[in-house]
C-alpha positions as CSV (number, residue, x, y, z in Angstrom):
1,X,-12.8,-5.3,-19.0
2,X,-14.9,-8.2,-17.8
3,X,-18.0,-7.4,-16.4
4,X,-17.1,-8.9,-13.0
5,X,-14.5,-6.6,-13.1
6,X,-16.6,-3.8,-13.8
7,X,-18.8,-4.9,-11.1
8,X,-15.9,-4.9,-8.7
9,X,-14.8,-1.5,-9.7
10,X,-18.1,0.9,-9.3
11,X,-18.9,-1.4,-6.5
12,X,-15.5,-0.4,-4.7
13,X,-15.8,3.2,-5.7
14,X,-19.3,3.2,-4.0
15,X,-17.9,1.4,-0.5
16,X,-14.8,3.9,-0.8
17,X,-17.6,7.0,-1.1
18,X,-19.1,5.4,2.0
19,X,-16.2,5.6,3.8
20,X,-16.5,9.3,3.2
21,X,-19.8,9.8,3.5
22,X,-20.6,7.3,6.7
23,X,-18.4,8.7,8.8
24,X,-19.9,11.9,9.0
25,X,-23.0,10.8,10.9
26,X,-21.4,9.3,13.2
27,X,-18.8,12.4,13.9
28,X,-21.9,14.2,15.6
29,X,-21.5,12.6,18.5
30,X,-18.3,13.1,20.0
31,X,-15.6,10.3,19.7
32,X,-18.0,8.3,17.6
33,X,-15.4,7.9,15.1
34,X,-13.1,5.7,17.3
35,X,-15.8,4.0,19.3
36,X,-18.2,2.9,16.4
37,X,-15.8,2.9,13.8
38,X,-17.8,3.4,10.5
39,X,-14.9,4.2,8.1
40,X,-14.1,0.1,9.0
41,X,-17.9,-0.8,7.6
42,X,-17.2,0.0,4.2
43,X,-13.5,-1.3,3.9
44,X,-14.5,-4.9,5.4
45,X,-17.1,-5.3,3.2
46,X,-15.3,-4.0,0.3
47,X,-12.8,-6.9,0.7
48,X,-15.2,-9.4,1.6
49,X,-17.3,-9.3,-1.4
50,X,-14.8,-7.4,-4.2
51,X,-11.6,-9.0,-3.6
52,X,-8.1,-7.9,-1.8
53,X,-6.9,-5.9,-4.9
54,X,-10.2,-3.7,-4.3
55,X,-10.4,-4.1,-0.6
56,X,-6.9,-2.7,-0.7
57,X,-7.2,0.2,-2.4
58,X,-11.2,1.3,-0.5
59,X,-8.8,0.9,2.9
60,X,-6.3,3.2,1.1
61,X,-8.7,6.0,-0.3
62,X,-11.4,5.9,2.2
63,X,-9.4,7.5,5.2
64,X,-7.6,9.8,2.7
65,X,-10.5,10.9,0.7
66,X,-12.2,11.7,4.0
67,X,-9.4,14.1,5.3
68,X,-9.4,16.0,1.9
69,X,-13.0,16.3,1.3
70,X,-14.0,16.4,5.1
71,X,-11.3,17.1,7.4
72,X,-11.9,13.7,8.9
73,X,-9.5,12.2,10.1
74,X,-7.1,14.9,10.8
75,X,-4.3,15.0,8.0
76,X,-2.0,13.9,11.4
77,X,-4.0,10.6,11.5
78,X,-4.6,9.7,8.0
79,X,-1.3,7.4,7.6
80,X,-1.8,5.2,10.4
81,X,-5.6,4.6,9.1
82,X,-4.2,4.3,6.0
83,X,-1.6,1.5,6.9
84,X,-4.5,-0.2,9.5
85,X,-7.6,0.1,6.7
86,X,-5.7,-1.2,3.5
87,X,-4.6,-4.4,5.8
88,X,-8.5,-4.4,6.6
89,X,-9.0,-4.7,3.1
90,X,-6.4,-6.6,2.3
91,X,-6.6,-9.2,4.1
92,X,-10.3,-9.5,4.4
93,X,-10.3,-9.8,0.4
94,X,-7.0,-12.6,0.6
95,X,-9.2,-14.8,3.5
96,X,-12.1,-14.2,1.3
97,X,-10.4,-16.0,-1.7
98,X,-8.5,-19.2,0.4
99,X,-10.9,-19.7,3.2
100,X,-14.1,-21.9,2.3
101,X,-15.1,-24.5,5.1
102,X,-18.5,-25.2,2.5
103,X,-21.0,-23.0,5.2
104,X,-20.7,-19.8,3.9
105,X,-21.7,-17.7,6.8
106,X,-18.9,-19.3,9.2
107,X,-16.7,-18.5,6.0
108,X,-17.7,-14.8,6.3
109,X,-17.0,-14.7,10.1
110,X,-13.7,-16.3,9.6
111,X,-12.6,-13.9,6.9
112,X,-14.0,-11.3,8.5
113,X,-12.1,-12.1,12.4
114,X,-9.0,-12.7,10.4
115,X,-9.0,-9.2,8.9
116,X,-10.3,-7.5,12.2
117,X,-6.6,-8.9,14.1
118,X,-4.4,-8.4,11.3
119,X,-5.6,-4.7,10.7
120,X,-5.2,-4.3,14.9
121,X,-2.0,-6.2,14.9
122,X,-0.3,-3.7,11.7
123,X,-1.8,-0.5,13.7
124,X,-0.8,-1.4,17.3
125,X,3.1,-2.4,15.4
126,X,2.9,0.5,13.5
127,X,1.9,3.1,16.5
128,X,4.9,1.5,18.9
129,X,7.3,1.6,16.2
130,X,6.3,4.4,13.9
131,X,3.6,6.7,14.6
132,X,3.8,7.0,18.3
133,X,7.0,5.8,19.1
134,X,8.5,5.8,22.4
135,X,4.9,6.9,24.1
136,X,2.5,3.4,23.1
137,X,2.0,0.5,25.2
138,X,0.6,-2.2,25.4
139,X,-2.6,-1.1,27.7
140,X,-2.8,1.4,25.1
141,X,-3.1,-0.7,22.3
142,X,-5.7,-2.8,24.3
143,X,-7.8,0.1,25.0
144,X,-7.9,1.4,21.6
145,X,-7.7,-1.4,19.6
146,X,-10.1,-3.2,21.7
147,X,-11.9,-1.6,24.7
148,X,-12.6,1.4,23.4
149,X,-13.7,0.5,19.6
150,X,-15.9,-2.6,21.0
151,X,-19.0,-1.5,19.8
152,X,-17.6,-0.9,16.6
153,X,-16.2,-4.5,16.7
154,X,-19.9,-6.0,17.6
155,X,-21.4,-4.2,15.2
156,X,-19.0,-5.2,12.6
157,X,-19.6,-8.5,13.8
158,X,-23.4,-8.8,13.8
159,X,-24.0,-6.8,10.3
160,X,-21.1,-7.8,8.0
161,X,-21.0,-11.5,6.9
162,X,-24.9,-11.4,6.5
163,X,-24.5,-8.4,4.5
164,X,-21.6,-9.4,2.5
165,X,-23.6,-13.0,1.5
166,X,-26.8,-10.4,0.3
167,X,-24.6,-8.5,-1.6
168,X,-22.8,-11.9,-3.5
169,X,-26.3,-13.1,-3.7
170,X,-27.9,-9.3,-5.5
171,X,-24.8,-9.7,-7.7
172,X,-25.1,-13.2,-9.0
173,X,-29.0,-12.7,-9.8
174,X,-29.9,-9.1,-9.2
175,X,-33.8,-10.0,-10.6
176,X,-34.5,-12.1,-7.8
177,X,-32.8,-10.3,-4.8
């Protein structure tokens, strides 16, 4: 195994443990989980900085791990935020690899937008046409997806891209980080 790869590995496993372990925090204050959505955090920045095979499987594990070990989310919910966190990852780690304007922070803010609609776009399809069929509309799509996690989506937002460009710059020369 190359070492990047190893890097990418315990690296992923330590953003997927965070997306057990952050959570938690934040589920002290009621609601927290949808409003500031912390499982996101790790999953994001998983794919920005590890890759979409990585980012992938953090968005896959995180929410699962989370119900088994923590009972958060409810075993009900863990599909859907599977489905929505692996396109989070995904995707995050695909525009991470094709998108390179040459100024590396708009990079991260492009990648990092790009994932942010397609994981909303594959939950709010998924919810009308699978896991909430008949009984999801478009106002409540927008008010999830949008009104209601828009904290979440600033602080996404203002942390992640500067945060994913310290971690590529600890990894490349960890002595003078």
């Amino acid at each position: 195994m190359k070492k990047t790869s190893l890097q990418n590995l315990v690296l992923a496993a330590m953003l997927a443990a965070c997306g057990v372990v952050l959570p938690i925090a934040f589920h002290a204050v009621p609601n927290a989980g949808s409003v500031l959505l912390p499982m996101h955090i790790p999953v994001l920045l998983c794919g920005l900085v590890c890759g979409w095979p990585y980012g992938l499987a953090c968005g896959l594990l995180a929410p699962l791990l989370s119900s088994l070990f923590t009972g958060m989310p409810p075993m009900a919910y863990v599909p859907s935020m599977m489905c929505e966190l692996a396109v989070y990852g995904l995707v995050s780690g695909l525009l991470s690899a094709f998108v390179h304007t040459g100024r590396p922070l708009l990079d991260r803010y492009l990648q990092l937008i790009g994932a942010m609609l397609a994981g909303r776009a594959v939950y709010g399809a998924l919810s009308a046409l699978i896991f909430s069929a008949g009984s999801y509309s478009m106002s409540a799509f927008i008010a999830a997806a949008f009104v209601t996690a828009f904290p979440g989506i600033v602080i996404q937002l203002l942390f992640l891209p500067s945060l994913a460009l310290q971690v590529e710059k600890i990894r490349k020369n960890p002595v003078h980080a």
